[in-house]
N, C-alpha and C positions, 0 to 999 in steps of 0.2 A: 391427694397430697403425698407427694413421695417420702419415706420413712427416714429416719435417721442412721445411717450407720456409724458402728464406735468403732476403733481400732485399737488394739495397745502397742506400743511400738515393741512390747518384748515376742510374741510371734510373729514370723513372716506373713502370716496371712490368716484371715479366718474360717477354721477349721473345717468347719462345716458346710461353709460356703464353698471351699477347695473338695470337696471330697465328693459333692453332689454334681463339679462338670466333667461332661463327656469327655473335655479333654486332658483330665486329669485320668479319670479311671481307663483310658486308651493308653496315656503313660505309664502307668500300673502294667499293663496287660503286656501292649509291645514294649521289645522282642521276647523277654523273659519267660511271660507265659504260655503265648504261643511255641517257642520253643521244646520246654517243658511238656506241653499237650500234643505235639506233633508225638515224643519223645513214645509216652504213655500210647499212643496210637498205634506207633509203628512196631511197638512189644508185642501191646495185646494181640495184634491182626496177624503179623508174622512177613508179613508184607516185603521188608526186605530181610533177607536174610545172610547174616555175616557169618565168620567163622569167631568163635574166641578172641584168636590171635588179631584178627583185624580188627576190631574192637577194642583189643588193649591198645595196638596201636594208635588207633582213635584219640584211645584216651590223652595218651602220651603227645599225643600231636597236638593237640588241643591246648595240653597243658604248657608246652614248650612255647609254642603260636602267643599263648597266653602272657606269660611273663615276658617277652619280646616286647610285646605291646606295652604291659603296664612300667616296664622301663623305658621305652621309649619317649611315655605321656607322663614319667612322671608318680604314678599312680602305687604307692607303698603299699596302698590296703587292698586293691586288687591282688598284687602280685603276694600278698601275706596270706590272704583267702583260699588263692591260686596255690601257695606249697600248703596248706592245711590239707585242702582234697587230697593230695599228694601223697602226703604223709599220712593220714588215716587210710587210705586204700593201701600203700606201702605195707603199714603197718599190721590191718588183716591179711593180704594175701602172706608175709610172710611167717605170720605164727598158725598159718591155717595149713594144717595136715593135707595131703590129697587134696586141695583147693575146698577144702569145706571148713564153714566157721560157724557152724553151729552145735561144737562141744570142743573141749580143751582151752588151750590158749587161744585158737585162732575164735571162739566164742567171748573167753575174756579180750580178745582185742577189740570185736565188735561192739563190744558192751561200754569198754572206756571210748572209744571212738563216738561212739552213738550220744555221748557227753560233752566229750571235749569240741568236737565239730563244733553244736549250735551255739558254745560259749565264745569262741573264738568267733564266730562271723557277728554277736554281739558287742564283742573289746572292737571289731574291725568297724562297726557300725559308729562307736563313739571316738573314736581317736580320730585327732585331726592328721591332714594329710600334709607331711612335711618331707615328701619326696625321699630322697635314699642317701640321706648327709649322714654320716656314721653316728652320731647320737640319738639320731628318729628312730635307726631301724637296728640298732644294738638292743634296745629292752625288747622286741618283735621278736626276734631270733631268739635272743636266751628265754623266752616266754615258748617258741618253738620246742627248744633243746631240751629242758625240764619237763614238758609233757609227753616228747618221745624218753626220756629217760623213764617216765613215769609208767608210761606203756610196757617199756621194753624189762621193767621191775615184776608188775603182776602180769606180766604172762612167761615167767619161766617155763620150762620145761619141767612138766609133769604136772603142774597146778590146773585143775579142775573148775575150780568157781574163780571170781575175782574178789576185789573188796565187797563185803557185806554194801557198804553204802552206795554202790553200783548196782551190784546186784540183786540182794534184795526186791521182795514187791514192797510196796507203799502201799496199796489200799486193796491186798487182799491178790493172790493167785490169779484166783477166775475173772479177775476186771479184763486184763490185757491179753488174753488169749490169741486174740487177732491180730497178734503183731510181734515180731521177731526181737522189738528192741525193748530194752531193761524198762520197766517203768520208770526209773529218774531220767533215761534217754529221753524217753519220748516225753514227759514232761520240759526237759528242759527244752527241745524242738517248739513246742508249744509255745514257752515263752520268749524265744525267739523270734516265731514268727509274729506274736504279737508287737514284739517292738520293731521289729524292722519293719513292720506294714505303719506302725505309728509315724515315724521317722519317714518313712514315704509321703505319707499326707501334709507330714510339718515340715519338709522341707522340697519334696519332689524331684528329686536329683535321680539319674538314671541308674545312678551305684547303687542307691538306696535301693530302687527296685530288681538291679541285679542282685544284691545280696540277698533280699527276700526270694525273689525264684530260685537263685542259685541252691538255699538251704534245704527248700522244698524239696530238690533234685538232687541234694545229697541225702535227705530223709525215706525216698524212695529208693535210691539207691543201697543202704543199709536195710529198709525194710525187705529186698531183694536178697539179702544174703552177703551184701559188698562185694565179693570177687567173684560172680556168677557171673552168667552173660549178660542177664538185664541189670545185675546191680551195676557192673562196668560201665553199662552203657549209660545207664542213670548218673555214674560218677562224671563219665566222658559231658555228658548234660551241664551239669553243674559247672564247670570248668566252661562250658561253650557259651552259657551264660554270663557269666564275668566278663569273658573277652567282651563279646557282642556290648554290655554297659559300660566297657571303656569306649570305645565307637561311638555309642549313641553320646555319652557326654562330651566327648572330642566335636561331635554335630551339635552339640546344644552348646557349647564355648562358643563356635565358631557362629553361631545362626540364632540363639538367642540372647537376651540381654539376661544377663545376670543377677541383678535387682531387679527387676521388673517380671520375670518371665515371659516378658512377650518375643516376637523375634525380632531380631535386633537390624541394622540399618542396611547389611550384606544381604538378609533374609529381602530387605524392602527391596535391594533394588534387583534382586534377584528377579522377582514377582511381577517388577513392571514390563519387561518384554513379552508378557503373557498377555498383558490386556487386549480386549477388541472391543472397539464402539460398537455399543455405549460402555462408558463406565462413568464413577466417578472418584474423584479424590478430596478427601479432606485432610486440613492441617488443623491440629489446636496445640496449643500454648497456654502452661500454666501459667498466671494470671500474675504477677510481681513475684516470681520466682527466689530470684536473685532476694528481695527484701525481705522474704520468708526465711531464706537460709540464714540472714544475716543475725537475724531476731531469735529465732528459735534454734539453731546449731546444726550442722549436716545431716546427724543422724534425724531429727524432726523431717528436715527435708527428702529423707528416703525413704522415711515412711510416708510423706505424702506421692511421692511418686508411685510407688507401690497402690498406694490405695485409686488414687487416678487410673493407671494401669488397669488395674481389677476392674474399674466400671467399664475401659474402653474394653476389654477382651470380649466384656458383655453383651456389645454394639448388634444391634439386629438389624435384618435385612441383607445379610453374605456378608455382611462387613470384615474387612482383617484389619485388628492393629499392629501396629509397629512402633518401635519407639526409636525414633533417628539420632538420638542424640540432645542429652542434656534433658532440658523440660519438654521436650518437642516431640510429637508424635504424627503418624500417619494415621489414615483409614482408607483403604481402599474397596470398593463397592463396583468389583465387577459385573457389568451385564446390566447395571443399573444409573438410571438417569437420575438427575440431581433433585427433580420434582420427588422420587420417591423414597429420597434417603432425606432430607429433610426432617421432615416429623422424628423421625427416631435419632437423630442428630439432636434437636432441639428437648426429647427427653434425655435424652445421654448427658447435656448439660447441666439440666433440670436434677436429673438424678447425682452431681459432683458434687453440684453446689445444696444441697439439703444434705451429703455425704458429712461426716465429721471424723475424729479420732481426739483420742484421749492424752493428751501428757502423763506418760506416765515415769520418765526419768530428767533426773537433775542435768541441770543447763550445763553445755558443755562448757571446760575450761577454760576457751578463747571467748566464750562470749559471755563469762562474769565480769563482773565489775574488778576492777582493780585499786582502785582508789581513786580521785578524783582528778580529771586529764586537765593539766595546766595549760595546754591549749587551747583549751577552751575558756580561759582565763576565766573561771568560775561561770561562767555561764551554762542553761542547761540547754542540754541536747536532745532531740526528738528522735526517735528511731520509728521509721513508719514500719506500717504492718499493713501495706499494703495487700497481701495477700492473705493474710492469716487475720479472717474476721473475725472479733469473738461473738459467741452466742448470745442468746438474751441471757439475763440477769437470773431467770429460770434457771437455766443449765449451769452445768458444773464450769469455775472459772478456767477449768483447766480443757477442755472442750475450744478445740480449732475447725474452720474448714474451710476451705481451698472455690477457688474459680477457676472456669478455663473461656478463653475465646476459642471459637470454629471456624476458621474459610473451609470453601466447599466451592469445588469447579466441577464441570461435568467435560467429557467429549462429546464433539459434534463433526459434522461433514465440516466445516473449517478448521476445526481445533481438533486433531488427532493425534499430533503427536505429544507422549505423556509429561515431556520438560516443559511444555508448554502449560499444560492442565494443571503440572503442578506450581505453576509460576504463579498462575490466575489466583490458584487456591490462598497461596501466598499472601497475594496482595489481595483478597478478602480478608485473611485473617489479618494485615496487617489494620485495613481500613476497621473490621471490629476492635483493634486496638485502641486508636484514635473515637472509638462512637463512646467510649466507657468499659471496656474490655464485660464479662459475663453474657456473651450472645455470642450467636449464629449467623454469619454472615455468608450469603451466598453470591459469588458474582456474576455479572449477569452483563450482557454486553452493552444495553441500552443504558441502564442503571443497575444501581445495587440494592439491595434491602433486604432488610434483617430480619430474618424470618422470625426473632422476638429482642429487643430490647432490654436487657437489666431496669429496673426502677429506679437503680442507683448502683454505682460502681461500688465492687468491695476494696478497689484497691485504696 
């Protein structure tokens, strides 16, 4: 018997279940990581070897490259992240004597730097994104200006240590020896990196995982000395990482669905010129869609999208889903005939409809009660719930869950081209509509039938 799932509608998704697929922790990795370890390779081995100057270059290239882009998209918290690198490297190279920062000023600039960094890509982690309208990006700058003032205060000329609470150890001399930055530095790195990897899994946005690698790559870059050759290159890193997360989410706008995370209708039809018979195609439709929103309020309705969503992604057998629009989704099962996607089609269903989620927020404003509609001249009104069954009596009253119908067409030596397969698929699932909607219906050219039947409609 397939198990029960809950959902709350206050996280996008469940945690644990997001953190353990492959194609989660691939979004984690590319491009940030790999980047990053390319970076760390090409140090250690020596492999290519630049001058100084062409490296700063780099950097500056990168940087500039960079902010081009997040004006372009739009994107405040790149381009805020992007002058931070900026300005902390700024900031060591020019309090650092003979290009060294490991005594004097140019040590305390490493020190306050080695702080202020992982705070700022934390403020950049939680501030929402409202583009470059002069009130969004007026408290960013003067939060800028104040920390270079702050900078540019404890590394006078002549001053040796910086503030005690900078510098300072924390848990003793001998802990930190193996590391260049202040122990609250490298503490505060730490908690950095815990939140932005957190922030990745709860919401999986490409930013989120550029700011985590990007920090990494400033961490190693200060562990390096900042204005050396590898610290530069590490800074140039950091900065090449941002850019590359505005890209990948400009590609995940454009090629995934937003709510759902799957790829969205551009992606599907992208995909269809690829096919070769065999394949096959299925459609499902959530099951009184429209009556569900009606009842329970849009946001109820996105999280059941969501959570449909999460079983299709699940689909085995090569399957990919897609979601085309509205309640409406694809699957496509390349290389595969329709006898052997079946079965896993028919638990796919099996596993929606044993799926549940929890109510856990009050009913939206349009769909309370107002007071009693004189149009209906005191008579009472029904509002179906066609899609939204409640549990047994057992469970929590607040406990919903959802059905889908399935058409399912295959290609064959007459039926090859894919407008066609998808037609068929169509008018399967329209026919599983009419049979009592919660089945699988496969078409079939002689006859149809339903590879299993509901006992009874939920709608």
């Amino acid at each position: 018997m397939v198990g029960v799932f809950r959902v709350d509608l206050a996280p996008s998704r469940d945690l644990r279940e997001t953190i353990l697929t492959f194609r989660t922790l691939k979004s984690l990795i590319v491009p940030g990581g790999i980047l990053l370890l390319a970076s760390m390779l090409l140090l250690a081995t020596g492999v290519v070897r630049l001058s100084v100057v062409a490296i700063q270059f780099y950097f500056y290239a990168v940087i500039f490259a960079g902010a081009l882009l997040a004006w372009r998209f739009h994107s405040s918290r790149i381009l805020f992240a992007l002058i931070t690198l900026l300005l902390a490297y700024r900031a060591i190279d020019f309090f650092s004597p003979g290009r060294s920062a490991f005594f004097g000023p140019g040590r305390i600039a490493l020190e306050a730097v080695a702080v202020l960094v992982p705070l700022n890509f934390i403020f950049v982690a939680f501030v929402r994104e409202r583009g470059f309208a002069i009130p969004a990006i007026a408290s960013r700058v003067a939060l800028l200006f104040f920390e270079s003032v702050f900078v540019a205060v404890i590394c006078r000329p002549g001053e040796r240590a910086g503030p005690a609470l900078i510098h300072n150890s924390i848990f003793g001399a001998g802990r930190s020896h193996w590391t260049t930055l202040p122990q609250l530095g490298f503490i505060t790195f730490v908690i950095a990196f815990a939140v932005l990897l957190l922030r990745f899994f709860l919401y999986r946005k490409p930013l989120e995982s550029g700011l985590l690698w990007s920090a990494g790559a400033a961490f190693m870059g200060l562990q390096s000395g900042g204005i050396s050759k590898d610290g530069t290159a590490y800074f140039a890193t950091a900065g090449l990482i941002l850019v590359s997360s505005v890209i990948e989410n400009t590609y995940a706008l454009a090629y995934q669905d937003e709510l759902t995370s799957l790829p969205s209708r551009r992606a599907f039809n992208e995909a269809l010129p690829g096919l070769t018979v065999p394949y096959s195609v299925a459609v499902v439709d959530i099951d009184h869609f429209k009556n569900f929103n009606d009842t329970y309020g849009h946001e109820t309705g996105d999280q059941v999208l969501r959570l449909v969503a999460g079983r299709l992604a699940a689909v085995n057998r090569g399957g990919k889903a897609f979601r085309v629009g509205g309640e409406e989704f694809s699957i496509l099962f390349p290389g595969k005939p329709m006898k052997e996607v079946l079965e896993h089609l028919e638990m796919l269903r099996a596993t929606i409809e044993a799926s549940s989620f929890r109510l856990r927020s009050a009913p939206e404003r349009r769909s309370e009660a107002r007071g009693p509609d004189r149009r209906n001249d005191g008579r009472k009104t029904s509002i179906k719930k066609a899609s939204a069954r409640k549990l047994p009596e057992t469970a929590a009253q607040s406990e919903l869950s959802v059905t889908v119908s399935i058409g399912v067409a295959e290609s064959n030596s007459k039926i090859h081209e894919v407008e066609q397969v998808i037609h068929l698929a169509d008018k399967a699932l329209y026919r599983a509509k009419h049979a009592g909607r919660n089945r699988v219906e496969a078409f079939r050219a002689a006859r149809s039938r339903s590879s299993r039947g509901a006992g009874r409609s939920i709608a």
